[in-house]
C-alpha positions, -999 to +999 in steps of 0.1 A: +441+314+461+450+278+451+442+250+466+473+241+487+468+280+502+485+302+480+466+333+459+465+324+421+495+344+405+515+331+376+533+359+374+572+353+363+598+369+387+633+378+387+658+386+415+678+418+407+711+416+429+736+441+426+757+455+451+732+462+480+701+464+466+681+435+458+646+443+440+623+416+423+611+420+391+571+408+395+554+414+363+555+453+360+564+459+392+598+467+406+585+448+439+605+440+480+632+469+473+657+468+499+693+480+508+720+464+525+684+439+538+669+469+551+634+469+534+630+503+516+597+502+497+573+476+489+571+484+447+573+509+420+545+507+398+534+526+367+498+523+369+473+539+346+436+545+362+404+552+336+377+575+340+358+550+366+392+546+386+395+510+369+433+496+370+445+486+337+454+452+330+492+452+322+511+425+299+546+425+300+557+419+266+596+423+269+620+423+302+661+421+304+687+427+323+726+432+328+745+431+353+778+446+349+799+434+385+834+446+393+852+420+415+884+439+422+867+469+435+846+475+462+823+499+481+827+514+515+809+487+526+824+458+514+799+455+484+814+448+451+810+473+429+784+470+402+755+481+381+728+469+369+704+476+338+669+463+334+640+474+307+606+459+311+581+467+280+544+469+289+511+474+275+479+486+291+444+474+281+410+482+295+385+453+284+407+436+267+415+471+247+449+485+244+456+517+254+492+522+266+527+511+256+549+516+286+593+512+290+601+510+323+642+514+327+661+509+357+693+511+365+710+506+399+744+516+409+759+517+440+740+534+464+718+548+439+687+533+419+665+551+389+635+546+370+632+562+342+597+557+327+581+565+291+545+558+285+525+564+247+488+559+245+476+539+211+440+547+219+418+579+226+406+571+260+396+590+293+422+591+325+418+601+361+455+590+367+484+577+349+522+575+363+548+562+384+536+550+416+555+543+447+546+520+477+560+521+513+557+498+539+531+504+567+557+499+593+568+533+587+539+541+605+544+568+636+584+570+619+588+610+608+596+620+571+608+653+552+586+663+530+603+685+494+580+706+478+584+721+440+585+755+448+585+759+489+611+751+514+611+714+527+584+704+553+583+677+587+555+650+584+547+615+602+537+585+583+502+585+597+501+561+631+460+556+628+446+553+595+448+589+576+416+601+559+433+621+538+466+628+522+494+630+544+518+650+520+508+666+488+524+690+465+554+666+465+591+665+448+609+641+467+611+625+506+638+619+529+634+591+558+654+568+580+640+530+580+666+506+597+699+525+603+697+535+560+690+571+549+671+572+525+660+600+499+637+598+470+635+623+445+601+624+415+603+639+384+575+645+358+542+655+374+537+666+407+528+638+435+512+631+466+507+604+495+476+586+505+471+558+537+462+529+512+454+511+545+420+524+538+413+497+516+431+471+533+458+477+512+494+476+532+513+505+517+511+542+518+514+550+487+530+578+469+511+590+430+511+616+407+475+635+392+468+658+426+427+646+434+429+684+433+436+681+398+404+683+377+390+645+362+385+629+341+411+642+311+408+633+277+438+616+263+440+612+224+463+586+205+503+595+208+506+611+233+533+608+258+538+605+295+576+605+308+584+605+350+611+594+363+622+587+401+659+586+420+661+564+452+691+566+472+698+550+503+731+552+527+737+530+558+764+542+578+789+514+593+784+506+623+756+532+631+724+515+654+690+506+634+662+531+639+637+514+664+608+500+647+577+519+656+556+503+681+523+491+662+507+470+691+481+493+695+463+484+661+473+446+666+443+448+689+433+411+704+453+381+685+429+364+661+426+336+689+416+355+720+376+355+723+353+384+719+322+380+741+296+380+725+308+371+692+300+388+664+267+376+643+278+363+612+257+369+584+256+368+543+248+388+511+223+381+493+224+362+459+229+383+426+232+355+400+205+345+374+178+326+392+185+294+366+217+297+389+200+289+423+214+263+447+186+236+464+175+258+493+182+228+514+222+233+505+215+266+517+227+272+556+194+278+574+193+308+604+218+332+589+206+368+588+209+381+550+217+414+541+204+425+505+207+463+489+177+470+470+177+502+451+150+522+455+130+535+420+147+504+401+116+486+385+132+450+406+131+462+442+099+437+453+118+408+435+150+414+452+136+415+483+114+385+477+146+367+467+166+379+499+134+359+517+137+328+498+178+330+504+170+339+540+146+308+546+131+325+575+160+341+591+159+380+596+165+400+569+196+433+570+182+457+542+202+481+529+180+510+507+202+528+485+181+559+479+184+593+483+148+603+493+135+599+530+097+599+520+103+566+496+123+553+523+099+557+553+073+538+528+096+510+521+103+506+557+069+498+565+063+476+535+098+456+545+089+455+580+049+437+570+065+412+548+089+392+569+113+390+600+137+420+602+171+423+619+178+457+609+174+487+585+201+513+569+199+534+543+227+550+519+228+576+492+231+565+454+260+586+446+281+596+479+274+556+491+271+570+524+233+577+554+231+618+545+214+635+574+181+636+555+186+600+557+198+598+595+167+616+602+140+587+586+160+562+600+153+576+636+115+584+623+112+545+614+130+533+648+106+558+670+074+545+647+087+507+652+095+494+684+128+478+690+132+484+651+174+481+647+190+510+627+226+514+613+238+545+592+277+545+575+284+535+544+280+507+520+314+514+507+348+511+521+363+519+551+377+554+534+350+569+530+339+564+566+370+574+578+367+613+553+332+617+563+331+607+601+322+641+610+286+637+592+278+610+617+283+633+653+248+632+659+239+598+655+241+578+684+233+543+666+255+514+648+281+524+619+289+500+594+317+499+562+326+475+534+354+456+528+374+442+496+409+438+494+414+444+450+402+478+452+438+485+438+455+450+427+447+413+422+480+403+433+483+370+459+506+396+479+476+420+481+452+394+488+473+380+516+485+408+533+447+427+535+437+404+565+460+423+582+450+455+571+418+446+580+429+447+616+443+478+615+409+492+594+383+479+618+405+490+646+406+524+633+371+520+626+366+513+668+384+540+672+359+561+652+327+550+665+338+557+702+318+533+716+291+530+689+289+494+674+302+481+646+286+465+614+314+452+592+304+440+556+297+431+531+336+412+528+338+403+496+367+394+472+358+420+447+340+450+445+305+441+444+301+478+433+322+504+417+321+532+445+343+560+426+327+557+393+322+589+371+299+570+347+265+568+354+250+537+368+234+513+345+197+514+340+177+487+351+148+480+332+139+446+342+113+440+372+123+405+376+160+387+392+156+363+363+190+375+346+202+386+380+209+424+395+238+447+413+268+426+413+263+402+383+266+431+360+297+449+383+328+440+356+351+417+375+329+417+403+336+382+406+372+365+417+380+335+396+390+317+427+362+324+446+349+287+458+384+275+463+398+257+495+421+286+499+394+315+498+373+299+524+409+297+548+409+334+535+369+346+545+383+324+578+409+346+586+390+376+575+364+365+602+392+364+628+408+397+617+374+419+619+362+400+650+371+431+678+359+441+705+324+465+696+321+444+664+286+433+662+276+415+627+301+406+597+286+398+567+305+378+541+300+374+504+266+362+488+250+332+499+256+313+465+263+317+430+298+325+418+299+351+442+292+330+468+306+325+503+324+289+499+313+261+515+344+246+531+359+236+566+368+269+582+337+288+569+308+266+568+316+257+600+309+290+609+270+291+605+260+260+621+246+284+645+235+317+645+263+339+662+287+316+676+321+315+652+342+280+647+376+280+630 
């Protein structure tokens, strides 16, 4: 975000009106596609998605358009008839890297728009996904929707009202819906797609992709060779006919960001991960805020970590986080963490599936009976998703649940940044839902991924047993948001603070305590830990 409020994004945009559509050209991004002002879908993207599920960065090297408008003839609705060309020329890099020359081609006439895209990889690399991908609105949410399959006859679905876990469609040709009175079909060309709920990541779209998860990954792509999809959109709106209602989404507004939760939630922060040389004067640092830290069990660095975390904490409670995957080394490190300082509470999480196993479940409840009054939480110290697929692990554990949250899982775009504090009301609603009474530990909320959760590289080694060069985060690529300690960021971790803050909600933690990744230090969020558990706008 910049300063005066607004996300960072000096992305160029053109308006594309002809006849009734209007579509904005963002970058790469066909983006705000509507008909006759009904909104139709949020953007069509061609995204390509490496063997760690990183996004490439895309340049736009070339973009035109025509417009070819015919002002003594019209349409059936009063439109006059035209049709418009566009090409936008991409390419792809990872790291700076190329890998990927794109043509995107569009052409819209009348009721009709298509895309028609060609993609050549200039470098061997590894994919997991690559292709056309289409976002819908989540207003559709609770409408109904057809379903065409390949190969099988047609099928009913419903854009998911609560968050989906899974896929809502898959083995997909083409949709048919009604948004706003228009009827709309969309047909996909190329690959075969599916649908996931990108709400899962804050992110407000369901979106439609090609490269089935069933599909085996990651797939070896060599120089030259060639992707080509191509998608239809067609949309009628019949004169005079009523709008389709708009489905009623109260129910996940929950409480408006200015009722008051009683008690508030306990606001807390992350640890530091910078180089120590990086340290702020512990006297800048706000004093009584509970700090979670993630120290990975086996790693050579775990007692400096944990000594850091103190020094961060300056005598406020620490919220460790193992990430380990054996219940013997976690029981020990329990008992050491518990003898060295004050404790607010313990989880634990695997190393590769990010989430408490039921190995783990079980030493957790072993170190609660051993330690009187000794706070437990179990979950996942990822995102929201993988709470929401694996909810079924946690039916015997009667304790807190927690999740992560970042909005640029997907996209760096102001839009996404912007529109994820809404989506976070929808997650940690869903998330309410979930736990069924259970409370709620929401956080880390941090800009980035502080971690990659979905990585099929292995972890790097740590070999170093001090934080002198720093750990976890400050070797995450792009773990860190250019405009992390801007005026507008800290009116965003505000308004994230007001969007998780629910009913059952019992601790948010924000972003690290300093450093680059640190939570800034400005009217709205400071504010916020002048004392310990009450929240001030």
């Amino acid at each position: 975000m910049t300063d005066d409020g607004a996300w960072a994004d000096s992305t160029a945009e053109d308006v594309l009106a002809v006849g009734p559509w209007r579509v904005t050209l963002r970058g790469a991004e066909l983006a705000d596609v509507s008909h006759d002002g009904v909104p139709v879908l949020r953007g069509i993207r061609f995204v390509t998605r490496d063997q760690d599920w990183r996004t490439a960065d895309d340049t736009v090297t070339r973009r035109t358009t025509d417009t070819d408008t015919h002002a003594d003839a019209t349409d059936e609705h009063g439109h006059a008839r035209a049709r418009a060309l566009a090409r936008i020329e991409v390419t792809s890099a990872f790291d700076d890297a190329e890998v990927l020359r794109t043509t995107l081609d569009l052409t819209v006439d009348d009721d009709t728009l298509h895309v028609d895209a060609t993609a050549t990889t200039t470098a061997p690399f590894r994919r997991n996904r690559i292709g056309l991908v289409v976002l819908h609105p989540p207003t559709l949410a609770g409408s109904s929707f057809t379903v065409r399959h390949p190969a099988a006859p047609a099928t009913a679905h419903t854009f998911p009202f609560w968050i989906a876990p899974h896929q809502p469609s898959t083995d997909v040709a083409g949709y048919a819906w009604t948004t706003g009175g228009a009827d709309c079909t969309l047909d996909l060309t190329g690959d075969v797609f599916e649908m996931e709920d990108q709400r899962n990541w804050t992110d407000a779209s369901f979106k439609t992709y090609s490269t089935p998860l069933a599909e085996p990954f990651p797939v070896a792509l060599d120089a030259g060779a060639v992707v080509h999809q191509a998608l239809t959109l067609r949309a009628v709106r019949h004169p005079g006919g009523a709008p389709s209602p708009a489905p009623d989404l109260a129910a996940l507004d929950g409480p408006a960001p200015t009722s008051v939760v009683t008690p508030p939630p306990t606001l807390q922060l992350l640890a530091a991960s910078a180089p120590a040389a990086a340290r702020a004067d512990d006297e800048a640092l706000p004093g009584g805020v509970p700090i979670l830290v993630e120290p990975v069990l086996g790693d050579p660095d775990v007692a400096a970590v944990l000594a850091s975390a103190r020094r961060d904490a300056r005598g406020a409670p620490l919220d460790v986080r193992f990430v380990t995957d054996d219940p013997a080394l976690l029981r020990a490190a329990v008992d050491e963490v518990l003898a060295s300082g004050p404790v607010e509470r313990i989880g634990a999480f695997d190393p590769s599936s990010h989430l408490t196993t039921t190995a783990l479940q079980r030493a957790l409840r072993e170190a609660a009976a051993a330690h009187e009054g000794l706070d437990v939480v179990a979950g996942t110290r990822a995102h929201f998703t993988e709470l929401n697929r694996t909810i079924d692990l946690f039916g015997d554990w009667d304790g807190p649940l927690t999740f992560s949250v970042t909005p640029q899982m997907h996209d760096r775009s102001r839009a996404q940044v912007t529109e994820s504090i809404r989506m976070q009301r929808w997650v940690v609603m869903s998330a309410s839902r979930l736990a069924a009474g259970r409370p709620l530990h929401v956080g880390p909320v941090t800009l980035r991924p502080r971690f990659n959760a979905v990585a099929t590289s292995p972890r790097r080694a740590v070999t170093d047993a001090t934080v002198e060069a720093g750990y976890g985060p400050q070797s995450v690529p792009d773990a860190t948001d250019p405009q992390q300690h801007s005026a507008a960021a800290a009116a965003w971790f505000a308004a994230a603070v007001q969007a998780l803050t629910v009913p059952g909600v019992a601790s948010i933690t924000l972003a690290e305590v300093w450093g680059p990744r640190g939570t800034p230090r400005r009217k709205g969020v400071g504010g916020a830990f002048r004392s310990r558990g009450s929240i001030s706008a």
